[in-house]
C-alpha positions as CSV (number, residue, x, y, z in Angstrom):
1,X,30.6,138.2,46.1
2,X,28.0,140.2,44.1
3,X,27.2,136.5,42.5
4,X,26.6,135.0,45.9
5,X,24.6,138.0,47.1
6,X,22.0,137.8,44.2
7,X,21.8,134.1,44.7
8,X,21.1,134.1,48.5
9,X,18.4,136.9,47.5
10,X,17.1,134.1,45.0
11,X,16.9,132.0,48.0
12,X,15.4,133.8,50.7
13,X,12.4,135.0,47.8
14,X,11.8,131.3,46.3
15,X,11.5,130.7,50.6
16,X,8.9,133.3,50.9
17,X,6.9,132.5,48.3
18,X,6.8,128.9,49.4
19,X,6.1,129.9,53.0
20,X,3.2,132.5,51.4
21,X,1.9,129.6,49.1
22,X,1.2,127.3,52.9
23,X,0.0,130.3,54.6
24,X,-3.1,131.3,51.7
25,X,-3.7,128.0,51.7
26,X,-4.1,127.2,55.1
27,X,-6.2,130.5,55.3
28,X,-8.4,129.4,52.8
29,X,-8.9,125.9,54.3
30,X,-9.7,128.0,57.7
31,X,-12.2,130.2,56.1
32,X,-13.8,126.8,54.3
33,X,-14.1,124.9,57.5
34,X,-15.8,128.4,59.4
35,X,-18.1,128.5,56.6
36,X,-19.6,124.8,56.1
37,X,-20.1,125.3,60.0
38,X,-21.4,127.9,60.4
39,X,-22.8,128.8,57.1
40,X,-24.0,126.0,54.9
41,X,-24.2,123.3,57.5
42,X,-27.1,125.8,58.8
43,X,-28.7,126.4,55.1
44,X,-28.7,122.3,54.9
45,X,-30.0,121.7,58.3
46,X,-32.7,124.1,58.1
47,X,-33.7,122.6,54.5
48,X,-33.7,119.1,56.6
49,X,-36.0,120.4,59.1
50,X,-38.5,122.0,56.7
51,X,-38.7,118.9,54.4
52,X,-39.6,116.5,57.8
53,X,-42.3,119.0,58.8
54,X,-44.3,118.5,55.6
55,X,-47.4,117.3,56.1
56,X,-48.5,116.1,52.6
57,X,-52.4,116.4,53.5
58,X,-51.9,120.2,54.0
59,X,-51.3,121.2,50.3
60,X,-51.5,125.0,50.4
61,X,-49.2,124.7,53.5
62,X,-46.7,121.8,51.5
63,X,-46.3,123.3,48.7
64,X,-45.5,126.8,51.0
65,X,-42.5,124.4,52.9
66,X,-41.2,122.5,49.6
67,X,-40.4,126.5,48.2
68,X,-38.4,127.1,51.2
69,X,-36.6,124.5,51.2
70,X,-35.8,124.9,47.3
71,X,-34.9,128.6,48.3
72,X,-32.9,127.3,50.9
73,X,-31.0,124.4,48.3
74,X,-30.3,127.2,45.8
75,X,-28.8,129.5,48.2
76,X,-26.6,126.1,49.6
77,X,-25.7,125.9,46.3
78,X,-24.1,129.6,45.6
79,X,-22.2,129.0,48.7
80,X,-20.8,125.6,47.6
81,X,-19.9,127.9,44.4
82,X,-18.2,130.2,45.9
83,X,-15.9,128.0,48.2
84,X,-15.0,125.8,44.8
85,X,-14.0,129.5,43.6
86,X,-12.3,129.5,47.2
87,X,-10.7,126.3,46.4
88,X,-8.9,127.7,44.1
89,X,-6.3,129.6,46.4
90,X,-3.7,131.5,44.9
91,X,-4.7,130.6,41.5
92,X,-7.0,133.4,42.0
93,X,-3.9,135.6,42.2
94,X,-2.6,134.6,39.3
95,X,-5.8,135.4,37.2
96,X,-5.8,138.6,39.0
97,X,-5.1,140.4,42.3
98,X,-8.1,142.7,42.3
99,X,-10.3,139.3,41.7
100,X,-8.6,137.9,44.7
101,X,-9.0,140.7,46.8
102,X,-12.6,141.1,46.0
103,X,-13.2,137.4,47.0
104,X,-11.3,138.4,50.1
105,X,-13.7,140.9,50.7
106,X,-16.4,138.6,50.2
107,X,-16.1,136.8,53.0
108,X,-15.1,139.7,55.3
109,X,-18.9,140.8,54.3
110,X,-20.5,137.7,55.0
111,X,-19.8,138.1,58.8
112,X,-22.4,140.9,58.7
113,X,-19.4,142.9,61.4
114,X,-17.8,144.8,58.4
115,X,-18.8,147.3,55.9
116,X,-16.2,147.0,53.2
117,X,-15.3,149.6,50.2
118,X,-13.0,148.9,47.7
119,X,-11.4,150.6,44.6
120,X,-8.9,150.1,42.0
121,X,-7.5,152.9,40.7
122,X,-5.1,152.9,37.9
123,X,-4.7,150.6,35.0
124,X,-2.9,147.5,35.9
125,X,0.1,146.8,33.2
126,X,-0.5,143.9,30.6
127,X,2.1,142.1,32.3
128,X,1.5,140.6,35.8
129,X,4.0,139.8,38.2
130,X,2.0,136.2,40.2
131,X,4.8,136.2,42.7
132,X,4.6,139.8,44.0
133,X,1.0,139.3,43.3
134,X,0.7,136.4,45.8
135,X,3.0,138.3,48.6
136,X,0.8,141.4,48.2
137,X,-2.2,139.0,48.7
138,X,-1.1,137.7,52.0
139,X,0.1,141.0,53.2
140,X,-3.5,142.1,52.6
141,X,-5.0,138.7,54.5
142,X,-2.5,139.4,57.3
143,X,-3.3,143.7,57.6
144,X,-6.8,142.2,57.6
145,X,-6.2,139.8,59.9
146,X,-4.6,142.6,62.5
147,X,-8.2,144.1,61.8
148,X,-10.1,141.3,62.7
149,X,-8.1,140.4,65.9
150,X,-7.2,144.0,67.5
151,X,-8.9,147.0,65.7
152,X,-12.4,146.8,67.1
153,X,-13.2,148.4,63.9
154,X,-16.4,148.6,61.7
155,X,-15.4,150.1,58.7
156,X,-12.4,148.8,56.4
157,X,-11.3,150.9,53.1
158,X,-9.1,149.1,50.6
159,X,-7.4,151.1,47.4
160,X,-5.4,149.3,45.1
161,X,-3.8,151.7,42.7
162,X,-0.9,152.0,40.3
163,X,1.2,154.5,39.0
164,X,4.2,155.1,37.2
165,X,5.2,151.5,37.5
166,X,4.6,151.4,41.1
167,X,1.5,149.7,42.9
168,X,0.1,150.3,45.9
169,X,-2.4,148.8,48.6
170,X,-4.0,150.8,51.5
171,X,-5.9,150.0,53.8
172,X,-7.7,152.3,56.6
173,X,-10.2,151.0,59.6
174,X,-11.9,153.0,62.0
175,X,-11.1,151.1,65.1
176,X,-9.6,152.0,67.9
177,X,-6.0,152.4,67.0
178,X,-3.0,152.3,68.2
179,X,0.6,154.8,69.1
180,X,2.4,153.9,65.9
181,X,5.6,156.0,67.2
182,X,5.9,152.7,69.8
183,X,6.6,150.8,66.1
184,X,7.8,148.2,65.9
185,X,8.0,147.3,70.0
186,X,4.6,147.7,70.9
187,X,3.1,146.2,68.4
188,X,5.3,143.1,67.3
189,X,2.3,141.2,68.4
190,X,0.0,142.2,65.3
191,X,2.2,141.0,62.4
192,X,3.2,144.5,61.5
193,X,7.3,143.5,61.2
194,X,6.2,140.3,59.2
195,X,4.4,142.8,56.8
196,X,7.0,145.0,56.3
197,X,9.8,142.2,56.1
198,X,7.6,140.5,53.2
199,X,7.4,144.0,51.1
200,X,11.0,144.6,51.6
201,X,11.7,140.9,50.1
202,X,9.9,142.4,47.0
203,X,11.5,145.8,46.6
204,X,8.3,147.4,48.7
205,X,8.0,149.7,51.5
206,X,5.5,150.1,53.9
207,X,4.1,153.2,56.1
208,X,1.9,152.6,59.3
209,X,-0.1,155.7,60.4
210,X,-2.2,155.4,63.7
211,X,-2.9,157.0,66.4
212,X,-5.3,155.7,69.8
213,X,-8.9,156.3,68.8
214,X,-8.5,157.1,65.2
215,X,-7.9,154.3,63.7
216,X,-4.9,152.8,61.3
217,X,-3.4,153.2,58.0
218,X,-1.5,150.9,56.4
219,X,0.3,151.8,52.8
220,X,2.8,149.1,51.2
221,X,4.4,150.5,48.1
222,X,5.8,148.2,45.7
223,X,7.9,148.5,42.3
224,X,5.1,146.5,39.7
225,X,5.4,144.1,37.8
């Protein structure tokens, strides 16, 4: 029996992280697609517009345009950088978790409706685990996610520590909240049993504190590596 237990558990993980795999992909292709819209197709249309209004009698005024629009290819060209770093997925995980979170933050940033403070306490073991990695990644997109959609917030706070062979991720907004005594039936709506059912598959826990008005807390604990 114990044989068939450990080997369902084998199952049900090898699903999740399968499952997690599609899901930070898919999330970076939605992030990609947001971001030639609305960010570089913008940066390329307005170097189009400047190069058509250059009036090559006007030489003070030319060469003015033709240095905007090279500012304006350089910066297209960080942004095509970072999505190719984007690109990447969860091989970011595997070359580190604090890397991938601080590319996560990136783009958080860019929407200019965030500010965004970070820090990593602790010093990570020489041995990673990718796996738990790539779970605590996309429980991170998802608590993020809950942000995005419900908190109103303005303000995020993400710590990533570890101690004593155990790692931890919080993170804390300021928005408006919500009664986290009415967990989980209130609030099935915002991913917060998904969260806690994807630490559990790990060894994790999780703790939820929020109240209306005060905004969230979100803890996952999990044993590391």
């Amino acid at each position: 029996m114990h044989i068939k237990e450990k080997a369902l558990m084998q199952l049900t993980f090898d699903a999740e992280i399968t499952k997690t795999q599609l899901e930070v992909q898919e999330q970076t292709m939605q992030t990609i697609g947001a971001d030639l819209h609305d960010n570089i197709g913008q940066l390329l249309s307005l170097t189009s517009l400047t190069l058509n209004s250059i009036e090559l009698k006007n030489a003070p005024k030319a060469r003015q345009k033709i240095d905007a629009a090279i500012d304006l290819t350089v910066r297209s060209i960080k942004e095509m950088r970072l999505l190719g770093k984007l690109l990447q997925g969860d091989q970011l995980v595997v070359t580190g978790l604090s890397d991938a979170i601080g590319h996560e933050i990136t783009w958080i940033e860019k929407s200019g409706h965030y500010k965004v403070s970070y820090t990593n306490d602790g010093e990570m073991p020489a041995v990673n685990s990718p796996d738990k990695d790539l779970i605590l990644f996309r429980i991170l997109q998802e608590i993020l996610n809950n942000i995005i959609k419900h908190a109103k917030a303005t303000e995020i706070n993400i710590k990533l520590d570890y101690q004593e062979a155990v790692l931890q991720l919080q993170v804390s907004d300021n928005g408006i909240g919500f009664n986290s005594s009415n967990f989980p039936s209130e609030q099935s709506g915002m991913g917060l049993q998904n969260i806690q059912k994807r630490a559990g598959i790990i060894g994790g826990e999780v703790t939820i504190i929020s109240n209306p008005d005060e905004g969230a807390t979100i803890t996952v604990f999990i044993p590391y590596p």
